[in-house]
Phi, psi and omega in degrees: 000311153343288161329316187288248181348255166007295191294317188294307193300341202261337180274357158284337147355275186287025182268312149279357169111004183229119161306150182258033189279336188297325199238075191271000171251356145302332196281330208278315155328298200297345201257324157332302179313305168328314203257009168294141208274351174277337184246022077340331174240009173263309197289336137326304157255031145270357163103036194245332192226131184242179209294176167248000000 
């Protein structure tokens, strides 16, 4: 449940203005987290991430 939350939360981040480049190993968690195939087709069929 962490994970999840932790991840919503850190992409509003660029939402407010604030990069996570300051913070690379947040950046970095955020972009693992991304590439999980479960958190790819959740942000798919939520309207956030479209196909390539």
């Amino acid at each position: 449940m962490a994970d999840a939350y932790l991840f919503t939360v850190l992409g509003w981040g660029r939402h407010v203005g604030i990069e996570l480049e300051q913070w690379p190993v947040l950046q970095a968690y955020q972009g693992r987290v991304s590439m999980r195939p479960a958190v790819q087709s959740a942000l798919k069929a939520e309207g956030l991430l479209q196909d390539i």
